[in-house]
Structures are given as C-alpha cells and as structure tokens.
C-alpha positions in Angstrom: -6.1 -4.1 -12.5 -9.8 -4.3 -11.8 -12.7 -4.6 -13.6 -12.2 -3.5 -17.1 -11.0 -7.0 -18.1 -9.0 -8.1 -21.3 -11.4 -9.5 -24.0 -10.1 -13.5 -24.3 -8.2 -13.1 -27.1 -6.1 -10.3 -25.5 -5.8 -12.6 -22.6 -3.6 -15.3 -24.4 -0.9 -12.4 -24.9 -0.6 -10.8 -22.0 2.9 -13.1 -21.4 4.7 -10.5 -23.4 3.9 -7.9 -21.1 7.0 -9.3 -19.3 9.1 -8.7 -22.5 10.8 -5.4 -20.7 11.4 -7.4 -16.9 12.5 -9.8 -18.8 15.0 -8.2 -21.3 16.4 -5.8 -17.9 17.0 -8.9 -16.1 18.8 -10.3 -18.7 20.8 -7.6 -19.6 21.6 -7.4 -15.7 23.0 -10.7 -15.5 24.9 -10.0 -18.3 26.8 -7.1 -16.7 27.1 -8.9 -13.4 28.8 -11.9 -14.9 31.0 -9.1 -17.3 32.4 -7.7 -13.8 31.7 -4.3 -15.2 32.7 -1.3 -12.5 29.2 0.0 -12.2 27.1 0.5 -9.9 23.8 -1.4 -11.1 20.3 -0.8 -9.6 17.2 -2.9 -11.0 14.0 -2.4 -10.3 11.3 -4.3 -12.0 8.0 -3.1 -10.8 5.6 -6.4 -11.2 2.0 -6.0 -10.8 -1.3 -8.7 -10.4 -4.5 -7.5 -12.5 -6.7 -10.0 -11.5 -9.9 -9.5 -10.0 -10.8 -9.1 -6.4 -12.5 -7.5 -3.6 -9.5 -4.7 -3.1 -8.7 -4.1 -6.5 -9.1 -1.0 -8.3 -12.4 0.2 -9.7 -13.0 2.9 -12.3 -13.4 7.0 -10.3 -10.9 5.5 -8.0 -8.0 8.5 -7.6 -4.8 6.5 -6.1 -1.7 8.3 -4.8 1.3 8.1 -6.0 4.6 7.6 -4.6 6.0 11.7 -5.7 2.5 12.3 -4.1 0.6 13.4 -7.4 -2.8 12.0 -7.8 -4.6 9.6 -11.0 -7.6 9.1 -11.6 -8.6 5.9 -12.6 -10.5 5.7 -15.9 -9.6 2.3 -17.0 -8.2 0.0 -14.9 -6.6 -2.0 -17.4 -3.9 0.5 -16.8 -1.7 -1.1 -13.7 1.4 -1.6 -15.2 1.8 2.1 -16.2 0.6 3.0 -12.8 3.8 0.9 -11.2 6.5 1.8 -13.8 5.5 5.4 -13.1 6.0 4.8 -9.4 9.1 2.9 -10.4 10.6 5.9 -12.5 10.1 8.7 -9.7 12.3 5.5 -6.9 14.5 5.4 -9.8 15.2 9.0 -10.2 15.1 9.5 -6.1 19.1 8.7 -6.4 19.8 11.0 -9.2 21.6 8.4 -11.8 23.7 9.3 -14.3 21.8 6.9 -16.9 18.5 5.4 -16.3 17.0 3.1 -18.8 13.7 2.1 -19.2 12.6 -0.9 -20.9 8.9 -0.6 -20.4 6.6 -3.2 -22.7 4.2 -0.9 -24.0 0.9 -2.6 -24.8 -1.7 -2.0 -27.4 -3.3 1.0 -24.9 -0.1 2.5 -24.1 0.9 2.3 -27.5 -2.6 4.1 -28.4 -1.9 6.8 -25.8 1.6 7.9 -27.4 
C-alpha cells in the first residue's frame, strides 16, 4: 500500500478484508468436494500494504495488466488495484459466469 497508513483503530479490522478470499475459497472447496461438472477457476488476488522502500507512493501512475494507466492518489488503495488486475485475467478466457466476491472496505464503499 504505501504511505497513507490506516489510523490504529482501522488497523485492528483490516482481518475482514479477507472476508471475500475467504468466502471464494470456501465456496470452492465446496464444489470440488460436490464433484460438480464445471470447470472451476479461482483466483484470489492477495496483496501486502506494509511499508517499505519499493512500495507505492502518492503521483505514482502504475500500469495495469489491460495496459491502462492509475494514478495513485491514496495508496491505501491496493486491494482494488489487484482485484482490478484480477477481473481483466479473469475475463481473458471469456467465462460464462464470473463472480466476484470482493470485500469492499469503508473507502471502496465511499467511492460507490
């Protein structure tokens, strides 16, 4: 993530950013042990925020995997920067059904 850090109170929460991995791997278990005829991909795009010499900083522009460029403004923003990287792999194979079980967090939530 970079240098716009959680306050500590935020901090103590930021376990149920997982709740989405989570729940897909779940839920993928659940049809592998159901032998269902599908054909299952999961991808569960995991990301560290933590500070250091080669993480992001805000004015940073980052390219992403369909090749479209972000700006970064906050970089508290990681996790939407991988699922969105995630979403264009996902769609590369043209699925019939795709299902996203993204945990938005209190910024994402502010955003929609």
């Amino acid at each position: 993530g970079g240098l716009d850090i959680k306050p500590a109170a935020a901090m103590l929460t930021m376990k149920k950013d997982m709740g989405g991995a989570a729940h897909v791997l779940g839920l993928a278990a659940m049809v592998m042990d159901a032998k269902l005829p599908v054909r299952l991909r999961v991808l569960v795009p995991a990301v560290e925020n933590a500070i250091s010499g080669d993480a992001f900083r805000p004015g940073d522009v980052l390219v992403a995997r369909n090749g479209k460029t972000t700006e970064i403004g906050n970089t508290d923003a990681e996790g939407r920067l991988v699922l969105a990287d995630a979403l264009v792999e996902a769609c590369s194979e043209a699925p019939d059904l795709l299902v996203d079980c993204a945990t938005l967090t209190g910024a994402g939530r502010g955003a929609l």
